[in-house]
SEKOLTOR-867516 format. One record per residue: y, x, z of N, C-alpha, C in turn. Coordinates in pm, whole numbers, plus 50000, padded with zeros to 5 digits. Layout:
N
YXZYXZYXZ;...
END
This chain:
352
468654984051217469134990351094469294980250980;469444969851009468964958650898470554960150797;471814961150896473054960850862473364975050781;472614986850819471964994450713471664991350568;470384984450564470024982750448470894973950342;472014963650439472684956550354473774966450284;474054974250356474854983850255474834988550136;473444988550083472824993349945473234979249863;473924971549861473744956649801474594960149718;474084958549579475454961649452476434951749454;476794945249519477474936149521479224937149533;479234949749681480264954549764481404951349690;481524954349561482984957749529483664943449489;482544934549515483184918949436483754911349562;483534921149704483544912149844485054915949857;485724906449929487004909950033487364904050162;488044911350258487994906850390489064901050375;489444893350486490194887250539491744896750587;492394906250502493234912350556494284912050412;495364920750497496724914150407497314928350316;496464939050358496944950450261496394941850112;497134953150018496854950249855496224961349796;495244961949735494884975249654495474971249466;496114976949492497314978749391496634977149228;496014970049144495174974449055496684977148987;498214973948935498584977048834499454992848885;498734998248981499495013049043500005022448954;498765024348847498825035648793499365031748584;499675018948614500745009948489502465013748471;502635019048400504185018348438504875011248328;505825005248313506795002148257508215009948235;508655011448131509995017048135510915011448044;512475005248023512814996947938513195008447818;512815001947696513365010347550514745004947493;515155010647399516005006847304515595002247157;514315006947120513735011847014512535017747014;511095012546903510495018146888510335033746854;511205039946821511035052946762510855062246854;510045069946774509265082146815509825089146925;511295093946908511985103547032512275095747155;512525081647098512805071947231511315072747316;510445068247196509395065447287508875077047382;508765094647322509015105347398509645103947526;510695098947504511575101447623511015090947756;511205076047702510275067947775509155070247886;508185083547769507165085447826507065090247943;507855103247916508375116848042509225097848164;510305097848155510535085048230509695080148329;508575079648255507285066248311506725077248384;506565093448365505495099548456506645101148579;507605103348541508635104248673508615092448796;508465085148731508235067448788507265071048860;505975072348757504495072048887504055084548952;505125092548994504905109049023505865101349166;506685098749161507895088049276507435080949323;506275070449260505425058949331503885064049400;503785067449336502825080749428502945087149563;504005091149508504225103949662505295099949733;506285089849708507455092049772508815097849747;508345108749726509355122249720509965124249581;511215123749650512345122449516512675135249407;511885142549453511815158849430510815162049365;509505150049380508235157449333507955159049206;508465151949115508715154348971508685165548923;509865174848985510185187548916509245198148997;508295191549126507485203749130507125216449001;506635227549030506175235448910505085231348940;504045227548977502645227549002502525216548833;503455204148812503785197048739504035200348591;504345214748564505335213748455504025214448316;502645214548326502035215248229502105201648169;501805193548238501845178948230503145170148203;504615177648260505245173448186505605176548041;505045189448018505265196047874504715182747798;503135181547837502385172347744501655162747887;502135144447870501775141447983500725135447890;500415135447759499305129047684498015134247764;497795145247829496465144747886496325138848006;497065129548054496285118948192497025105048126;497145102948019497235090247981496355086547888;496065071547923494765062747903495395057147739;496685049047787496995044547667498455039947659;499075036847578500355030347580500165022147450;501455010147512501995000447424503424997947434;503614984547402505324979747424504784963547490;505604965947553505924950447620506954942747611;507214931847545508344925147493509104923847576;508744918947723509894917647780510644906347849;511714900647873512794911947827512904914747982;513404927847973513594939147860512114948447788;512214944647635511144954747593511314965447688;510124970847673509854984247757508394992147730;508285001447746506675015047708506195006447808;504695005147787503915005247897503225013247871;502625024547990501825035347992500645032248099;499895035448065499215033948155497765050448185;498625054348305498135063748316496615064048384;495655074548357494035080148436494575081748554;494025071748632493755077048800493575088848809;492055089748801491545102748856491935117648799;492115116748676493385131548630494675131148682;495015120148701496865116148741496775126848933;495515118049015495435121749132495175136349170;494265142449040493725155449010495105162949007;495945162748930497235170448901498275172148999;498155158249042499005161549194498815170649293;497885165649344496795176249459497165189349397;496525190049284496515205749223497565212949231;498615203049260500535207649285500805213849409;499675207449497500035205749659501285193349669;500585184049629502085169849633501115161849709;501385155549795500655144649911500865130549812;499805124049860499575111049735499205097149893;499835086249813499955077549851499125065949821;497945061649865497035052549784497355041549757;496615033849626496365020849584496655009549723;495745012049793495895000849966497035006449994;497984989849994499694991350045499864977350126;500844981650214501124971050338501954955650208;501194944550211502044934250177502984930850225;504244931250142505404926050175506194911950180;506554905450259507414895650250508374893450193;509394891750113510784890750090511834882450119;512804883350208513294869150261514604878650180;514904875150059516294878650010517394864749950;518474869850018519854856450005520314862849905;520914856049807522074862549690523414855349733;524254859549768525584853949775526584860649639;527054850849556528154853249414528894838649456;529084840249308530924832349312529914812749302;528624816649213528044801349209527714798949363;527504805649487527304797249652525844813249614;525304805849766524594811649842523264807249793;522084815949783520824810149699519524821949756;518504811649839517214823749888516094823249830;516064835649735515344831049659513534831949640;512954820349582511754814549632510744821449531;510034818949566508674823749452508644815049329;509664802449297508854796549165510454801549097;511564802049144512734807649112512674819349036;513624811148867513814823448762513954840548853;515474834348946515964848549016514534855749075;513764848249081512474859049181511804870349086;512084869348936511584878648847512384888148843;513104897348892513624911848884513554916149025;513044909149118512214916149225510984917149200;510324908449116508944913949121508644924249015;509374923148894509884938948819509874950648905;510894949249003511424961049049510204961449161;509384952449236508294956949335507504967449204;506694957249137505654965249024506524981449004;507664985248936507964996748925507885008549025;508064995849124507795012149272507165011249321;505795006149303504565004249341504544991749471;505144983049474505014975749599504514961549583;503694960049692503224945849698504254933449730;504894928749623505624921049702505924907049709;505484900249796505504882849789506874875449818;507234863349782508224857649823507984843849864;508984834149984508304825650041508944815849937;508434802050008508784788949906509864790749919;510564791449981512464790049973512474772350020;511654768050086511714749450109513364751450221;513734739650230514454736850336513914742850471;513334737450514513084748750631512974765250654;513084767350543513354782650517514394790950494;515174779250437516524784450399517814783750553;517304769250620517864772450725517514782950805;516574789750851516284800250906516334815650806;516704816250721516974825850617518474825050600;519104828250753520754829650677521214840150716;522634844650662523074860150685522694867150813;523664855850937522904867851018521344870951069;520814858050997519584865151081518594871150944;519164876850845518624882950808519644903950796;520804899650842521274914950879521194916951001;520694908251123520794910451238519074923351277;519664923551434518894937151448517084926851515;517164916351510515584909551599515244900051484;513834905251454513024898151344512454883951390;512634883251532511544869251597511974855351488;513464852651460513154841451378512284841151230;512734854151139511994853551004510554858451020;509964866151148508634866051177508094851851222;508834839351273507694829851327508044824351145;508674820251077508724816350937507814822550884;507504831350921506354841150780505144842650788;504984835050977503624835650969502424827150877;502824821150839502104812950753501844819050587;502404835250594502404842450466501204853850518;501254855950639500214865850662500584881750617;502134885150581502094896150538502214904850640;502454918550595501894932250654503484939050716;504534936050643505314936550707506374927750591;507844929350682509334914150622509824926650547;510714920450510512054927850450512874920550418;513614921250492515574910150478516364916650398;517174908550282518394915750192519334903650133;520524910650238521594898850140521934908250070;522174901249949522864904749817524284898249804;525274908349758526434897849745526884903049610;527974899249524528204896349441529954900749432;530564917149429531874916749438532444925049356;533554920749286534174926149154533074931449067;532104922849012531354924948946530224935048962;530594943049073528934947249152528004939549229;527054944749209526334941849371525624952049446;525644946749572525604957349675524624947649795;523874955349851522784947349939522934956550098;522814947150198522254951850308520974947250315;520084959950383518164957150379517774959850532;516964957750551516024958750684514614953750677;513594965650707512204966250674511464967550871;510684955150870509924957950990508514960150944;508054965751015506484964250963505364973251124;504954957051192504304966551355505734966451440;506054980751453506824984951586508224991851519;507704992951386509025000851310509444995651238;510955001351213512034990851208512645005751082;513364996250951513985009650911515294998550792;516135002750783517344999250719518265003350642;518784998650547519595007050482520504999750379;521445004550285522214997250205521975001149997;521734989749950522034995549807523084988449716;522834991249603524074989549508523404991449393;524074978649287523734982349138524684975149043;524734977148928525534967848830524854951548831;523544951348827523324938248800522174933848902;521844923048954521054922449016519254925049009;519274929948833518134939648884517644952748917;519144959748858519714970948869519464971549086;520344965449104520124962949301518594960749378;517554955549297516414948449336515604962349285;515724971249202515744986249156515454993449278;516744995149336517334999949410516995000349554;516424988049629515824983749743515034990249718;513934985449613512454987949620512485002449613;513135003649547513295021749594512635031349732;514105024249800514185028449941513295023349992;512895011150025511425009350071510435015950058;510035018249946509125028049903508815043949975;510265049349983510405060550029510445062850157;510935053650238510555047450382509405046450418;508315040650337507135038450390506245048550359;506635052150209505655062250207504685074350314;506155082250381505545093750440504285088150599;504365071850607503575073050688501545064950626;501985071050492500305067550442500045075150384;501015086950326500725100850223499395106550258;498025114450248497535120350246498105135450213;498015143550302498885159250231497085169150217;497035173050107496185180250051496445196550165;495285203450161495085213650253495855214450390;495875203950469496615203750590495935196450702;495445183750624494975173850685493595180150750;493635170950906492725177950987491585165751021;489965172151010488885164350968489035155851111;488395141651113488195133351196487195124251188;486535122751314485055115451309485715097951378;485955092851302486195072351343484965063551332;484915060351451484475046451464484685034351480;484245026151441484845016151412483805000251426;484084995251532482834983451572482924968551509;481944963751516482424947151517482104952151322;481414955951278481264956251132479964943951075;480584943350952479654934850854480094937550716;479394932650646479164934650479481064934150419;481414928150437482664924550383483244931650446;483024937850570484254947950651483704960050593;482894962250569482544977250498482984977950378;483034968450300483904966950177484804973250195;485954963750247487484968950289487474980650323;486624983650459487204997350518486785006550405;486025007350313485685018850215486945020750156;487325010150094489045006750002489895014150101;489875012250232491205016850323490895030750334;489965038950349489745049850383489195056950260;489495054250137489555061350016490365071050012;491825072750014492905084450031492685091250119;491695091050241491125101950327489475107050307;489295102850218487835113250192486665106550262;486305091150277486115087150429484265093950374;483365092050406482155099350418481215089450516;480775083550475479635076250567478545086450674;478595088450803477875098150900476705087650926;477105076850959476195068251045476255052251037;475125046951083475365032451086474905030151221;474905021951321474275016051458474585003551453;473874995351430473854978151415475124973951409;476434968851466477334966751419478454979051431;477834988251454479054999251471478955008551378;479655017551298480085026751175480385037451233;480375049751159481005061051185481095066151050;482245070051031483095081250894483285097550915;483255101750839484145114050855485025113150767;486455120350812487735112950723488505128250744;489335127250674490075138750653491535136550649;492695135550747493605130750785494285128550887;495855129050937496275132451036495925118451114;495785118351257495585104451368496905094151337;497715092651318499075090251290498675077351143;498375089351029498195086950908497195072250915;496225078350991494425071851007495245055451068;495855058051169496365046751265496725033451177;497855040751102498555029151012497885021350907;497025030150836495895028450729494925015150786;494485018350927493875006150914494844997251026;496004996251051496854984251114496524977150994;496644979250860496654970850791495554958350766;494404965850828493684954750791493114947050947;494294947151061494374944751186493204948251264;492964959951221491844966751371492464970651445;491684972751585492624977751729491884988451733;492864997151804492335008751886491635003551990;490505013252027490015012252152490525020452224;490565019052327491245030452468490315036652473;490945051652487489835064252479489225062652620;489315052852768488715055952853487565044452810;487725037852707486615027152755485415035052670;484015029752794482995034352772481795031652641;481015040952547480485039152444479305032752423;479245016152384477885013252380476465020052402;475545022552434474485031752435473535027452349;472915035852261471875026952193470915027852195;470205012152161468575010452251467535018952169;466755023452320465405031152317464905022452276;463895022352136462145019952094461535018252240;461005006852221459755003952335458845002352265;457565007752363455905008852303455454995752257;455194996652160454554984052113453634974852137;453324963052175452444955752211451154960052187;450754964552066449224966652036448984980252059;449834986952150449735001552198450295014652094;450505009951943450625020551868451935026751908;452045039651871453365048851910454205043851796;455565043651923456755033851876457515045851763;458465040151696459155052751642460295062051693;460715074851645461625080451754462795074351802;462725078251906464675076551909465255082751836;466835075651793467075082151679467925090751758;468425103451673469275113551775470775106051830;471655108951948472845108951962473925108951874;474315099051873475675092751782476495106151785;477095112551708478365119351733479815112651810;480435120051866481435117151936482795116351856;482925103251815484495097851716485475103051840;486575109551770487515109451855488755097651805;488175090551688489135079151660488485065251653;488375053651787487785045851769488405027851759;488335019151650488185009451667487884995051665;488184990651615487314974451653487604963451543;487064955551502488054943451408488364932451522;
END
């Protein structure tokens, strides 16, 4: 039980594992661009910004106008913490809304919520215009209206050096083509959670992008469009967003209870997994020297993806369950202590 007692260590929340999800601290921040300080602008702004994190939340392009919603949009002053202005450019409200009332109101809607822990993203995006062809890197001016537009739709999103060796393997087709193997062996050295390929091109003064998102075994694609290229970088992150969402949503009164285990634990993996299994209710049942058990509240599907992220495996439901050791009588004869009762039976088990 010793791995027990380390659990009580106030420490937990300062630890992190070795995995590539993000727990989002600026989630519940929004930004929205102004014209003007004044009062009706800033009104309007406001409503704006809950629409934003009501979309980054859940997904659902609809959930805004739920009625479960409409008290809060009357007056969204009761789940906001605080607002300012942010210069910019573009000035813009920053709001920054209460978690736990923001999460409270949803639920209370029946709207499925999407947690803080999000799969890190890669970005391998080309801009093609009339100046040539350009992929752009993490120290690159151009890399600031993707990371605008990640922050607005809640996404984690990294970009690589853009070195020569990157750029040759970062070209059209193999970033519209249908097999990730070249920009996956490039990215391993980023460690992210899943890619995302986008040429951008540059015609009669639009732009318009082809995208493609892998992440694991799934594959999802699509096209956008905007006036300017952050207007387009808008626009992706969008669809990404809405793509990924429905497979981490938590849906309030649906979700069906589940007992996970999960082996191979230590101090820093209990960290994480607490963070990963926050949007399911997770519940500490048990400890057994390096093995855990939760109770969680959430579909198998949901549970699965939640922790791909922080690369645990399933165990195969035929393989057999450690047994755990009987107390032997003690040397100086005194009576040993009980066995402790039978582990409950996880029907979701696995491993780091």
């Amino acid at each position: 039980m010793r791995f027990f007692k380390l659990l009580s260590v106030g420490c937990l929340s300062l630890i992190s594992v070795a995995s590539h999800a993000e727990n989002l601290n600026s989630l519940y921040q929004v930004l929205e661009p102004v014209s003007s300080q004044a009062p009706q602008e800033r009104d309007q702004a406001t409503l704006r910004a809950l629409d934003t994190l009501v979309l980054r939340l859940t997904g659902d392009a609809k959930a805004a106008q739920n009625p479960g919603l409409a008290a809060i949009r009357k007056d969204p002053q009761q789940i906001i913490l605080q607002y300012g202005y942010d210069a910019g450019p573009p000035e813009s409200l920053k709001v920054d809304f209460d978690p736990a009332s923001t999460d409270r109101a949803l639920r209370s809607a029946g709207l499925s919520l999407w947690g803080a822990n999000r799969p890190a993203i890669l970005g391998w995006w080309l801009n093609d215009s009339a100046e040539g062809s350009n992929l752009v890197g993490d120290g690159q001016g151009s890399a600031e209206p993707l990371r605008r537009a990640a922050q607005h739709r809640g996404l984690p999103l990294h970009l690589p050096l853009a070195d020569l060796s990157e750029q040759i393997v970062a070209t059209a087709p193999n970033l519209e083509g249908s097999d990730p193997a070249p920009l996956r062996e490039a990215s391993q050295r980023y460690g992210a959670d899943a890619l995302l390929a986008v040429h951008a091109k540059e015609e009669g003064g639009q732009w318009q992008a082809t995208w493609r998102l892998w992440q694991g075994d799934q594959r999802e694609q699509g096209n956008a469009q905007g006036a300017d290229p952050a207007a387009l970088a808008d626009a992706v992150m969008l669809a990404v967003s809405q793509r990924l969402a429905p497979r981490f949503v938590t849906k309030p009164g649906v979700a069906t209870e589940q007992l996970l285990e999960v082996q191979g634990m230590n101090l820093e993996r209990y960290a994480a997994l607490g963070r990963l299994l926050e949007p399911f209710g997770g519940q500490l049942q048990r400890v057994e020297g390096d093995r855990i058990i939760y109770r969680v509240n959430g579909s198998a599907e949901q549970l699965k993806a939640q922790l791909a992220l922080a690369k645990l495996q399933e165990i195969p439901a035929g393989e057999a369950v450690a047994p755990v050791p009987v107390p032997q009588p003690a040397a100086d004869g005194s009576i040993p202590a009980a066995a402790p009762a039978p582990a409950p039976t996880a029907n979701l088990r696995f491993r780091w």
